[in-house]
Backbone as XML, in Angstrom:
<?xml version="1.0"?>
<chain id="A" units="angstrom">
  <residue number="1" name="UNK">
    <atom name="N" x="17.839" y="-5.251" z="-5.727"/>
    <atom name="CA" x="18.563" y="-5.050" z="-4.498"/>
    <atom name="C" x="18.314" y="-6.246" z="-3.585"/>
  </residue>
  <residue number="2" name="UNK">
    <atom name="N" x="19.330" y="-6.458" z="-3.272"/>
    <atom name="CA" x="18.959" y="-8.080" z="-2.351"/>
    <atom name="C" x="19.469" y="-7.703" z="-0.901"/>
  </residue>
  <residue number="3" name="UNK">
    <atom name="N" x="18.189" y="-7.868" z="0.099"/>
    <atom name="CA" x="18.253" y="-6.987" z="1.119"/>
    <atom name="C" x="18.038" y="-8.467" z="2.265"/>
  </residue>
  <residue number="4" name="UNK">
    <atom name="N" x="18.671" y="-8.536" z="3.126"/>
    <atom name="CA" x="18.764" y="-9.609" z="4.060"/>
    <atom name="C" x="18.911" y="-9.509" z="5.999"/>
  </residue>
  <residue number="5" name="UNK">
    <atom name="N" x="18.193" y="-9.919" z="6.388"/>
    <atom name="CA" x="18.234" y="-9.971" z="8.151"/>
    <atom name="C" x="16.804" y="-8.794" z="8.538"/>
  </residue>
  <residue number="6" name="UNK">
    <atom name="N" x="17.103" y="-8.133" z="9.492"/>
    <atom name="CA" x="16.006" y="-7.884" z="10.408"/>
    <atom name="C" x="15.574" y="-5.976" z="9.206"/>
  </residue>
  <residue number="7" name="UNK">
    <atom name="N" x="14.562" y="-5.800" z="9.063"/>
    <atom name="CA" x="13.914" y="-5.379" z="8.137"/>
    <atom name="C" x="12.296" y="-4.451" z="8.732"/>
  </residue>
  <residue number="8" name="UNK">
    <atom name="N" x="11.900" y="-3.466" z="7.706"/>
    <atom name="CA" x="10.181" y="-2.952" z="7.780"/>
    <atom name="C" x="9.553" y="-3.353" z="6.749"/>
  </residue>
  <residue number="9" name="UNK">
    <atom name="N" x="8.092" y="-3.827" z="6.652"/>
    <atom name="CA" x="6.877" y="-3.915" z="6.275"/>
    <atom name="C" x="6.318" y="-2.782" z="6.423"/>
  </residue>
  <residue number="10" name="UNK">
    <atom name="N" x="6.313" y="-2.242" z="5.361"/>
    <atom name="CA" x="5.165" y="-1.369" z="5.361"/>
    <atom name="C" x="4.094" y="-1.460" z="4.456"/>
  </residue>
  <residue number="11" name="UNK">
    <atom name="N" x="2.633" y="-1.682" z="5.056"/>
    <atom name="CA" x="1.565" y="-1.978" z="4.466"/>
    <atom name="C" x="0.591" y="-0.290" z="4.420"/>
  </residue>
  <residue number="12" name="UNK">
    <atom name="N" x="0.199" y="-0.416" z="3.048"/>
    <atom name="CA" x="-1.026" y="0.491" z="2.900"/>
    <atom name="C" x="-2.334" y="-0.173" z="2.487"/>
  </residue>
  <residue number="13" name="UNK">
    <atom name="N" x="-3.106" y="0.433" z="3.322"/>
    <atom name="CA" x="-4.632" y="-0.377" z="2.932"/>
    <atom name="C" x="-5.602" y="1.134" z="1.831"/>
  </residue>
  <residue number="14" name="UNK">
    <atom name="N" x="-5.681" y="0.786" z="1.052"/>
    <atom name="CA" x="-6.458" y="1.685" z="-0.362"/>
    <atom name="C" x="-8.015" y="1.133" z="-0.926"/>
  </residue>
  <residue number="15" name="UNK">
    <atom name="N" x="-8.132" y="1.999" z="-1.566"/>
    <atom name="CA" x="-9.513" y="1.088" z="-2.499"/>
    <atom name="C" x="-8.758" y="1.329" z="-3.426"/>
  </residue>
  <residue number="16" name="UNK">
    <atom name="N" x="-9.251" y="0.415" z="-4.350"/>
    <atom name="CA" x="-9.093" y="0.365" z="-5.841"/>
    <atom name="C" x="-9.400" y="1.286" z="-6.742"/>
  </residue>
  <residue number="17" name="UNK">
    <atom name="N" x="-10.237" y="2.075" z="-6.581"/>
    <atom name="CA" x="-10.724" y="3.480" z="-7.279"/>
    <atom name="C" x="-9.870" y="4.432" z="-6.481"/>
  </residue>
  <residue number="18" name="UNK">
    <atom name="N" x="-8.963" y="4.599" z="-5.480"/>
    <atom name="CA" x="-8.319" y="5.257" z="-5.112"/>
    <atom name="C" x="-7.092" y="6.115" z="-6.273"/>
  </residue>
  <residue number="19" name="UNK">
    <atom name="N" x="-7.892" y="7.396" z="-6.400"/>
    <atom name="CA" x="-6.252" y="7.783" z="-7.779"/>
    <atom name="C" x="-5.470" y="8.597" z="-7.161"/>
  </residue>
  <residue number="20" name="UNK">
    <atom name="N" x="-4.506" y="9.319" z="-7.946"/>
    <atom name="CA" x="-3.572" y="10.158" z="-7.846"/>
    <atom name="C" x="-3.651" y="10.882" z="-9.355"/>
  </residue>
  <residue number="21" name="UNK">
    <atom name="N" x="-3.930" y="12.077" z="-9.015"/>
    <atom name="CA" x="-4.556" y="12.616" z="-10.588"/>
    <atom name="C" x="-5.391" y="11.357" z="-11.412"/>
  </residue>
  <residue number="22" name="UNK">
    <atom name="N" x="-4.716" y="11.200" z="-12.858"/>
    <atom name="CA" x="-5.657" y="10.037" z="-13.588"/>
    <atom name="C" x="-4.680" y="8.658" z="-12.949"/>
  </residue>
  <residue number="23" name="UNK">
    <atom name="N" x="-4.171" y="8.926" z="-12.281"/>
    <atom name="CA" x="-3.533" y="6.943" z="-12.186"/>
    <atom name="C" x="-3.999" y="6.669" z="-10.920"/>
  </residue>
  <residue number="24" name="UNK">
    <atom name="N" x="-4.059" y="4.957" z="-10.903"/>
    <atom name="CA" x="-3.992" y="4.100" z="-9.911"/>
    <atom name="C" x="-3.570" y="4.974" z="-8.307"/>
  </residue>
  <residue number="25" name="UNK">
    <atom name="N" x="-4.016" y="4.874" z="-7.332"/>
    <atom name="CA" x="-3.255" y="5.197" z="-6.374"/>
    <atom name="C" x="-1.982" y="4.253" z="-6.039"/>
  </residue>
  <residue number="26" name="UNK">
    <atom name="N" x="-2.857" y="2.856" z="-6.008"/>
    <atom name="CA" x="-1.769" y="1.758" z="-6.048"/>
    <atom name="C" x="-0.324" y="2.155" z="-7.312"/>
  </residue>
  <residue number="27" name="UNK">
    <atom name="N" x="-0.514" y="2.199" z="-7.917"/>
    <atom name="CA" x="-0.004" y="2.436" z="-8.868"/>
    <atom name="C" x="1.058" y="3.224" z="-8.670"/>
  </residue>
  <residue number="28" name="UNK">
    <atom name="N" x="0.709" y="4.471" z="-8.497"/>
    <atom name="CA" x="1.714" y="5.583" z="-7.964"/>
    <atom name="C" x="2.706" y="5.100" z="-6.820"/>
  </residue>
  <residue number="29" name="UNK">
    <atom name="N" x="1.981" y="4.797" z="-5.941"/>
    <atom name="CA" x="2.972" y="4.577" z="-4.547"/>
    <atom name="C" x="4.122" y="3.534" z="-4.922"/>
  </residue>
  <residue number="30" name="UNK">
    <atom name="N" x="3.789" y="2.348" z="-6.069"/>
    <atom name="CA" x="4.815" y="1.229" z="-6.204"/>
    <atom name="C" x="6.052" y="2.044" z="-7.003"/>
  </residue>
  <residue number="31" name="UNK">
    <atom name="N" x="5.623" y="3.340" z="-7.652"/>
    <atom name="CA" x="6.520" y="3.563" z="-8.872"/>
    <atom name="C" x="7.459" y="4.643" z="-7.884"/>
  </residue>
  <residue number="32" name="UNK">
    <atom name="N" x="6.924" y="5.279" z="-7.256"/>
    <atom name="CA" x="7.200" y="5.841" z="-6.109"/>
    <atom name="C" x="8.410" y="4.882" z="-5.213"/>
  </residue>
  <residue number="33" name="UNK">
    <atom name="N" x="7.916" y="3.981" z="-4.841"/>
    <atom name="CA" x="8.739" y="3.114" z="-3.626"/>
    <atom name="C" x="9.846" y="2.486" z="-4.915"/>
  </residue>
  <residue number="34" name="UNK">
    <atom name="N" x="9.864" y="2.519" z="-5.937"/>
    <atom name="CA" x="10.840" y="1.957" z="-6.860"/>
    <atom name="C" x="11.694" y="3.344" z="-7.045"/>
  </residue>
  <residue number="35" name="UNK">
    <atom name="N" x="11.300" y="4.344" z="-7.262"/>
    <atom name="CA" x="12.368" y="5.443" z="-7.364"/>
    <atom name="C" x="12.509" y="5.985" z="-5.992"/>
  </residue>
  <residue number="36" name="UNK">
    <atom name="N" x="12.237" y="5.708" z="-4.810"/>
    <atom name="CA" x="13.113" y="5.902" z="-3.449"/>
    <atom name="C" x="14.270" y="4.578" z="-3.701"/>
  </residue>
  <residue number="37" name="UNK">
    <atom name="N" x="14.596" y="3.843" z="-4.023"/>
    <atom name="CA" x="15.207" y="2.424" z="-4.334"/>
    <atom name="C" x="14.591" y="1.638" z="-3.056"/>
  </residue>
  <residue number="38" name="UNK">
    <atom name="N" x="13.069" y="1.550" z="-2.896"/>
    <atom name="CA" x="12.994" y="0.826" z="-1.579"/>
    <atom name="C" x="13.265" y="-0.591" z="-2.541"/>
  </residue>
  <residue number="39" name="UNK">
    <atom name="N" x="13.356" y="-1.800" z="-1.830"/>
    <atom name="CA" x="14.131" y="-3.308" z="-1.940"/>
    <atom name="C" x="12.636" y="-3.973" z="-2.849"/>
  </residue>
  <residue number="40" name="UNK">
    <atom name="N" x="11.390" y="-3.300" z="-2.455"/>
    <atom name="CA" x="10.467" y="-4.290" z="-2.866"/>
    <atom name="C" x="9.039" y="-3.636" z="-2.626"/>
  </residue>
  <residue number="41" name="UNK">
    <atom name="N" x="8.081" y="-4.223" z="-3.731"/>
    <atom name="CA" x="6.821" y="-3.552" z="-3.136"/>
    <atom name="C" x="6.156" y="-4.526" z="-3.934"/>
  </residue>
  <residue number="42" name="UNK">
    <atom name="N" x="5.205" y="-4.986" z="-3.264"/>
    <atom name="CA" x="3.667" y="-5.707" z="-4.056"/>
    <atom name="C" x="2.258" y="-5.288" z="-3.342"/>
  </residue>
  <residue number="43" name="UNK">
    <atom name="N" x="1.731" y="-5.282" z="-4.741"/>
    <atom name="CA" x="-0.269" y="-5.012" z="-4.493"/>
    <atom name="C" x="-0.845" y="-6.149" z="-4.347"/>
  </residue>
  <residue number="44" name="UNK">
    <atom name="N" x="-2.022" y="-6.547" z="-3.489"/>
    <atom name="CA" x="-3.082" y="-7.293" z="-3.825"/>
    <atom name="C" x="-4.354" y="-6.786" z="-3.362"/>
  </residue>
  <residue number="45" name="UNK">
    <atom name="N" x="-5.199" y="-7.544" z="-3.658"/>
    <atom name="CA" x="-6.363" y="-6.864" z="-3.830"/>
    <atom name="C" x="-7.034" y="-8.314" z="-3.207"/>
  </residue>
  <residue number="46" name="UNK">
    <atom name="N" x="-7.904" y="-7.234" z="-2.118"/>
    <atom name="CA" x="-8.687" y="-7.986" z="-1.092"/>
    <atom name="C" x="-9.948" y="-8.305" z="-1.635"/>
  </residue>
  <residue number="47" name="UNK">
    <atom name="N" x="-10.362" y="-9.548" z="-1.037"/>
    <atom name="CA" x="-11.628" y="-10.293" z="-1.581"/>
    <atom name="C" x="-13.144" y="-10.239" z="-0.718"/>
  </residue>
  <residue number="48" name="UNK">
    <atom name="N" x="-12.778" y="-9.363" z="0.723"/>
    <atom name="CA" x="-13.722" y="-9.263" z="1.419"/>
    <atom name="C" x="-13.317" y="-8.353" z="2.958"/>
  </residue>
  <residue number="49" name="UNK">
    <atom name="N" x="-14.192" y="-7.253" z="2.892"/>
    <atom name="CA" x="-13.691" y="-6.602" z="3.578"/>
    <atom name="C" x="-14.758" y="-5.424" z="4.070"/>
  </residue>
  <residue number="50" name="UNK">
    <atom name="N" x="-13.802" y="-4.822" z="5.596"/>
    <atom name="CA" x="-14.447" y="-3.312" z="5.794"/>
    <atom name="C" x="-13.064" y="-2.903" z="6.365"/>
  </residue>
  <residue number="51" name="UNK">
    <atom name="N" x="-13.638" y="-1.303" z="6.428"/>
    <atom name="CA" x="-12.365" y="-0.325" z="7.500"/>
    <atom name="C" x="-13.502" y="0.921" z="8.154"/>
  </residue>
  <residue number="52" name="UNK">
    <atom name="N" x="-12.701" y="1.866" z="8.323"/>
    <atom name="CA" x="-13.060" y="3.118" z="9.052"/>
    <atom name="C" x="-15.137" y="3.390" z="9.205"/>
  </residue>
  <residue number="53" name="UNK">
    <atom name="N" x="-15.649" y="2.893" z="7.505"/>
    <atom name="CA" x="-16.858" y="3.283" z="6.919"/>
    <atom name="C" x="-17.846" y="2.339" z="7.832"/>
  </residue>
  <residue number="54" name="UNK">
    <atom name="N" x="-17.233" y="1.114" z="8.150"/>
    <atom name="CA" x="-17.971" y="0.071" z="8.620"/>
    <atom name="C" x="-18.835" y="-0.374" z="6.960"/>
  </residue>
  <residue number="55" name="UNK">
    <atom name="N" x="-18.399" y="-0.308" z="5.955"/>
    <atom name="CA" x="-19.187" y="-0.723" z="4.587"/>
    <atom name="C" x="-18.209" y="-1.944" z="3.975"/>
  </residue>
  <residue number="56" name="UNK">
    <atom name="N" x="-19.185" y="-3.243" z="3.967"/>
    <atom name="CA" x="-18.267" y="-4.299" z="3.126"/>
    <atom name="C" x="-17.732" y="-3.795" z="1.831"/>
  </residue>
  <residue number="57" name="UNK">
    <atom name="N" x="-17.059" y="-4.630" z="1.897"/>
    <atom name="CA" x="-16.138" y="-5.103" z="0.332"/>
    <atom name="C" x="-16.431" y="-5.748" z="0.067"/>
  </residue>
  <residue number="58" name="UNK">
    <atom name="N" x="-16.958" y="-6.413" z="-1.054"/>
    <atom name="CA" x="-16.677" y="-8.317" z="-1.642"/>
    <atom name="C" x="-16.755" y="-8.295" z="-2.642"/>
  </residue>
  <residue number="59" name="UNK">
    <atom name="N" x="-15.932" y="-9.140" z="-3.133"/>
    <atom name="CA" x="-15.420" y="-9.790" z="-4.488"/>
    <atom name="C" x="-16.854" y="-10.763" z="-5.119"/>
  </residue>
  <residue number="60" name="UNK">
    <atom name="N" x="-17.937" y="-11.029" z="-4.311"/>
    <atom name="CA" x="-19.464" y="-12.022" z="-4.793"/>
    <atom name="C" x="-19.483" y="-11.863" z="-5.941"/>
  </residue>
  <residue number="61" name="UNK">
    <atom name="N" x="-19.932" y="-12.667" z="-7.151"/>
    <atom name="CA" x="-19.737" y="-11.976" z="-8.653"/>
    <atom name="C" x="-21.368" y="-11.447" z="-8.797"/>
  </residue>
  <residue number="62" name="UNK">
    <atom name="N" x="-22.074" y="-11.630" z="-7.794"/>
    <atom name="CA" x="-23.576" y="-10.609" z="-8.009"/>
    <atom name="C" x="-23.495" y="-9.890" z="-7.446"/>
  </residue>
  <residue number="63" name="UNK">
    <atom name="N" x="-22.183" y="-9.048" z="-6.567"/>
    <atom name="CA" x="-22.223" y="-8.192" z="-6.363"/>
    <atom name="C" x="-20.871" y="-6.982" z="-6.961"/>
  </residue>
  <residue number="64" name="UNK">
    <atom name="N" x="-21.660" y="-6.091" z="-7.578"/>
    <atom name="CA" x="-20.948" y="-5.326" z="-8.802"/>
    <atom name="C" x="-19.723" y="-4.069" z="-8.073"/>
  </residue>
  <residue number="65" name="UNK">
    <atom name="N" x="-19.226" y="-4.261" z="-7.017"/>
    <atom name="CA" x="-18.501" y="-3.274" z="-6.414"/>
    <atom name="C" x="-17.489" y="-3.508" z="-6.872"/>
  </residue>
  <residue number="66" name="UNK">
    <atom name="N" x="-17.109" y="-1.845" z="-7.520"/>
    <atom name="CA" x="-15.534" y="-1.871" z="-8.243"/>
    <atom name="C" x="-15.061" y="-1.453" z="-7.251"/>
  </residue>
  <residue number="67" name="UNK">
    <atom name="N" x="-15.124" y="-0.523" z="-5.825"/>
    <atom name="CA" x="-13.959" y="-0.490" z="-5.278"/>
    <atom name="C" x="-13.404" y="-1.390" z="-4.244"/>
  </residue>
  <residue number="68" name="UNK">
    <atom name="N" x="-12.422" y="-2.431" z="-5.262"/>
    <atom name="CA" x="-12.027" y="-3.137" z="-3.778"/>
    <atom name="C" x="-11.002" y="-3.047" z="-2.897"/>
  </residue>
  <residue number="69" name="UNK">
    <atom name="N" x="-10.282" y="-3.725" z="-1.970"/>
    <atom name="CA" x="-9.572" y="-3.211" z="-0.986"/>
    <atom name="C" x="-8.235" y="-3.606" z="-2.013"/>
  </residue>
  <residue number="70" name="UNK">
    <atom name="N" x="-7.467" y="-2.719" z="-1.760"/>
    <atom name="CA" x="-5.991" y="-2.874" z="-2.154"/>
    <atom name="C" x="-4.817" y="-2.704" z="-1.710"/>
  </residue>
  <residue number="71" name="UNK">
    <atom name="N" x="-3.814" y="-3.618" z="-0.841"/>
    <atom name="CA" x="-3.165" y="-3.884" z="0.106"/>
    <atom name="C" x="-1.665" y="-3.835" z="-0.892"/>
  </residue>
  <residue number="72" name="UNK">
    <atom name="N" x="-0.643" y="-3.123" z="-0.406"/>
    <atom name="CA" x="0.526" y="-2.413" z="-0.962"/>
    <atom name="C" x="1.734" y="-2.540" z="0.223"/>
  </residue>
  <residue number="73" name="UNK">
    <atom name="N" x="2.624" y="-3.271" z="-0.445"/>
    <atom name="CA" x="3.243" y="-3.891" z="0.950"/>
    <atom name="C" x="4.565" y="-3.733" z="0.185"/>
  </residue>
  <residue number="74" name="UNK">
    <atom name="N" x="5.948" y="-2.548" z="0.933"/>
    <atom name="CA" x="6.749" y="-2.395" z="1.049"/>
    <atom name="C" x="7.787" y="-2.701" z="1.722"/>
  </residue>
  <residue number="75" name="UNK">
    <atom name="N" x="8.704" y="-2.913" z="1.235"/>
    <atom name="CA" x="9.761" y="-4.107" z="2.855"/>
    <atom name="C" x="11.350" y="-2.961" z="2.352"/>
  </residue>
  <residue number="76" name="UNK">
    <atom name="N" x="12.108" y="-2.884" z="3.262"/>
    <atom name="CA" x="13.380" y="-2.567" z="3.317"/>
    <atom name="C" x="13.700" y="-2.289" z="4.702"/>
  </residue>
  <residue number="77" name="UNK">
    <atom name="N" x="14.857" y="-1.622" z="4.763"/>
    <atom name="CA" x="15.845" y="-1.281" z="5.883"/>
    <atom name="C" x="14.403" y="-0.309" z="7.287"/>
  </residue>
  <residue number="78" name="UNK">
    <atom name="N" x="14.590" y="0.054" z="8.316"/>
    <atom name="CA" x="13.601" y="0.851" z="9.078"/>
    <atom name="C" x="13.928" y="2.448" z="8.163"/>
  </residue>
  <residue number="79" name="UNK">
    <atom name="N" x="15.202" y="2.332" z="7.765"/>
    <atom name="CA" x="16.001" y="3.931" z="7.616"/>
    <atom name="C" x="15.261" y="4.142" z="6.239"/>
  </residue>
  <residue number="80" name="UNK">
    <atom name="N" x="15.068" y="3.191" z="5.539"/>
    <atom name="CA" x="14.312" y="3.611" z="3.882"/>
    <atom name="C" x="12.979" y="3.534" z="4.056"/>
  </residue>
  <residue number="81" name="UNK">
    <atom name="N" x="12.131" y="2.915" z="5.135"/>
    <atom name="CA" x="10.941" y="2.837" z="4.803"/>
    <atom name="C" x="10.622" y="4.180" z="5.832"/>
  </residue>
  <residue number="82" name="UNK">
    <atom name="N" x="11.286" y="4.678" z="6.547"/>
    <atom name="CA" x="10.592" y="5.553" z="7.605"/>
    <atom name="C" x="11.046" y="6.887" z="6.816"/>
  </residue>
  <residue number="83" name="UNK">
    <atom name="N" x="12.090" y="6.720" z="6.011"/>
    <atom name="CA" x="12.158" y="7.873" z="5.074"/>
    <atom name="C" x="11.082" y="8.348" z="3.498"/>
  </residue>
  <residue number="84" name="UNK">
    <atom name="N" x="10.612" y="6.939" z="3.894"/>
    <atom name="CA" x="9.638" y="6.978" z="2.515"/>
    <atom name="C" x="8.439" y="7.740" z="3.035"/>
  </residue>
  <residue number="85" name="UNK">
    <atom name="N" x="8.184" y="7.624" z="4.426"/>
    <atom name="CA" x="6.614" y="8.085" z="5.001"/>
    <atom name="C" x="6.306" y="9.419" z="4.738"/>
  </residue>
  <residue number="86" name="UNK">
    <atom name="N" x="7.285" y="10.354" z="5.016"/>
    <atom name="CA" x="6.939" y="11.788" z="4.219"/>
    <atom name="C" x="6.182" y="11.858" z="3.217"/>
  </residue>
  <residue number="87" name="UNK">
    <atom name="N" x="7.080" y="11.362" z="1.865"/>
    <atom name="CA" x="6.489" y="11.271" z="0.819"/>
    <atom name="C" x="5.298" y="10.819" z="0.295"/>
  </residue>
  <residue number="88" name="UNK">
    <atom name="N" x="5.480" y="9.407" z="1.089"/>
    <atom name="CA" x="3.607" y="8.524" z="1.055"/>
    <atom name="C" x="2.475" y="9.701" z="1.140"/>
  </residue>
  <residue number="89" name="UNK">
    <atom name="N" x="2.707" y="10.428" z="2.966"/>
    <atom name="CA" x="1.795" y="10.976" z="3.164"/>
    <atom name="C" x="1.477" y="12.509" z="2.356"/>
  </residue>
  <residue number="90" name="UNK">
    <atom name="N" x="2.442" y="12.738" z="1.854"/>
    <atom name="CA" x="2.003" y="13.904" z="0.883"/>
    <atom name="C" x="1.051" y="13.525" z="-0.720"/>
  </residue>
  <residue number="91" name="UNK">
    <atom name="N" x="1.161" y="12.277" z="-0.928"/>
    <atom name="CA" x="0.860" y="11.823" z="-2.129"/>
    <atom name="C" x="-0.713" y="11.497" z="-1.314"/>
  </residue>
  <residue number="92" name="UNK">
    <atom name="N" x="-0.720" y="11.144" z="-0.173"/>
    <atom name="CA" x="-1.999" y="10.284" z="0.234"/>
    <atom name="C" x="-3.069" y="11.742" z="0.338"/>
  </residue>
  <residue number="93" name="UNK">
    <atom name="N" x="-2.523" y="12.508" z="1.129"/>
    <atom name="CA" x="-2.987" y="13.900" z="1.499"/>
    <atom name="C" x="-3.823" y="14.527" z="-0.023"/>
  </residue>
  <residue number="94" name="UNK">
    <atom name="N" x="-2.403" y="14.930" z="-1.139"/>
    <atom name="CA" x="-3.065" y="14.956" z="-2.301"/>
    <atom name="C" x="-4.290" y="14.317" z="-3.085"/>
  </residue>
  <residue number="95" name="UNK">
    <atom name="N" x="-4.107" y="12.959" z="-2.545"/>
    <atom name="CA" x="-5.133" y="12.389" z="-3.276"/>
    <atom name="C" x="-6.248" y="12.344" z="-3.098"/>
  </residue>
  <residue number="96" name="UNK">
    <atom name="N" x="-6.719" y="12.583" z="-1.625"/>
    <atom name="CA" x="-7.618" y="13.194" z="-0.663"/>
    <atom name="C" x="-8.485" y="11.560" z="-0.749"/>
  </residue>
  <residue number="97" name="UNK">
    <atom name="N" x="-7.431" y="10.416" z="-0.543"/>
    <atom name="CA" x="-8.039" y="9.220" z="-0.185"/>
    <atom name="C" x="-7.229" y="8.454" z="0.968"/>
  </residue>
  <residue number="98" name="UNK">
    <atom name="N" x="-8.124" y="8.141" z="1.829"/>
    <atom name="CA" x="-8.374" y="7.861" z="2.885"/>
    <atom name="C" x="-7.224" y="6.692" z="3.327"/>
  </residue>
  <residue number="99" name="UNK">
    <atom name="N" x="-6.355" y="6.285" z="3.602"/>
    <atom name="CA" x="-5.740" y="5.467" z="4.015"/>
    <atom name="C" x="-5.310" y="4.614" z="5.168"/>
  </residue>
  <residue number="100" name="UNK">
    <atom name="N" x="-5.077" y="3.225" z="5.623"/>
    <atom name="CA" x="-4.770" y="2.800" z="6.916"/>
    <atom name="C" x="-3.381" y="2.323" z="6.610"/>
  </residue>
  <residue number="101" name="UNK">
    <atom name="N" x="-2.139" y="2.392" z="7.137"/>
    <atom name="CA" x="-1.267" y="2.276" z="7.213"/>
    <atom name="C" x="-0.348" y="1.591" z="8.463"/>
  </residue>
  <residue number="102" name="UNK">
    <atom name="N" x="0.572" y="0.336" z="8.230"/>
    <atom name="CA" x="1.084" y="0.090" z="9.315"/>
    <atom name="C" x="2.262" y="-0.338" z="9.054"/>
  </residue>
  <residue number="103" name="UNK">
    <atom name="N" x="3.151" y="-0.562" z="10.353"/>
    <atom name="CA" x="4.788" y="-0.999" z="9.788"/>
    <atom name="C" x="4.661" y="-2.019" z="10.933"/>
  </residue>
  <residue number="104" name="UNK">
    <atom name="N" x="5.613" y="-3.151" z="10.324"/>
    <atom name="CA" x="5.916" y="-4.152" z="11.167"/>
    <atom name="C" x="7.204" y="-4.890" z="11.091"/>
  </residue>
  <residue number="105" name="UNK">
    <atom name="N" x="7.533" y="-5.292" z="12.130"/>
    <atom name="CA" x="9.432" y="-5.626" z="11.999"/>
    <atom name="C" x="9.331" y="-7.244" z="11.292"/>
  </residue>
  <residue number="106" name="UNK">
    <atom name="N" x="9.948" y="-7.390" z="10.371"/>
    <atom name="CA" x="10.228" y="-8.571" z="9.414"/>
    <atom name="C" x="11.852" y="-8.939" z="9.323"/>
  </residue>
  <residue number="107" name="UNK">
    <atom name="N" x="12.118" y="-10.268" z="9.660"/>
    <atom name="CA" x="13.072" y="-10.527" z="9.016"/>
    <atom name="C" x="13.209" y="-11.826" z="7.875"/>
  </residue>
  <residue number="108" name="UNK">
    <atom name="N" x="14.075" y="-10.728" z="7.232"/>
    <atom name="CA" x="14.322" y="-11.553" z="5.408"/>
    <atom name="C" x="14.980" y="-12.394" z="5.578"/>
  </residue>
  <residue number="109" name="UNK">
    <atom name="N" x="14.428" y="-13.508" z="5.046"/>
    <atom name="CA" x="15.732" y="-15.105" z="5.210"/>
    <atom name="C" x="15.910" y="-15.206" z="3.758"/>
  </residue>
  <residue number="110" name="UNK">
    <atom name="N" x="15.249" y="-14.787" z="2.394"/>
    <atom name="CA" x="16.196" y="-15.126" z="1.509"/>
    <atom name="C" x="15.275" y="-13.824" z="0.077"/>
  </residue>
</chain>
């Protein structure tokens, strides 16, 4: 879908051990935002970090922490992404993992 001009970001902040039954949390929400037809979604995974816990994150290779931060970033129309939030939050609720969430106005130049 090739989606163009003034637009939402919607970001979810996760851990990486975050599931949904046996899958990915990440995981779910992209397959999810692909069958709402949102325009686009990508994961990455943070290299150093805290939230709510006040407990780092880091990627250090002597330090053995599998859960790292995992950032899930959705873009389309305000009308598809504010329709997607229901759903997010029932999946997030289910999963009984903790989430920070934000939307921000983007516009697509190509």
């Amino acid at each position: 879908m090739e989606l163009r001009g003034d637009a939402k970001l919607l970001r979810i902040f996760i851990g990486e051990q975050d599931k949904y039954e046996n899958r990915s949390l990440y995981e779910k929400i992209v397959v999810m935002a692909r069958d709402a037809g949102l325009a686009g979604a990508t994961v990455m995974k943070g290299v150093f970090s805290y939230g709510a816990s006040s407990r780092i994150h880091t990627a250090k290779i002597f330090d053995f922490s599998q859960d790292m931060p995992m950032i899930v970033e959705l873009v389309d129309t305000e009308e598809k992404i504010s329709g997607f939030i229901p759903t997010l939050d029932e999946v997030l609720e289910h999963s009984g993992s903790g989430a920070l969430i934000t939307i921000e106005s983007v516009e697509i130049i190509k």
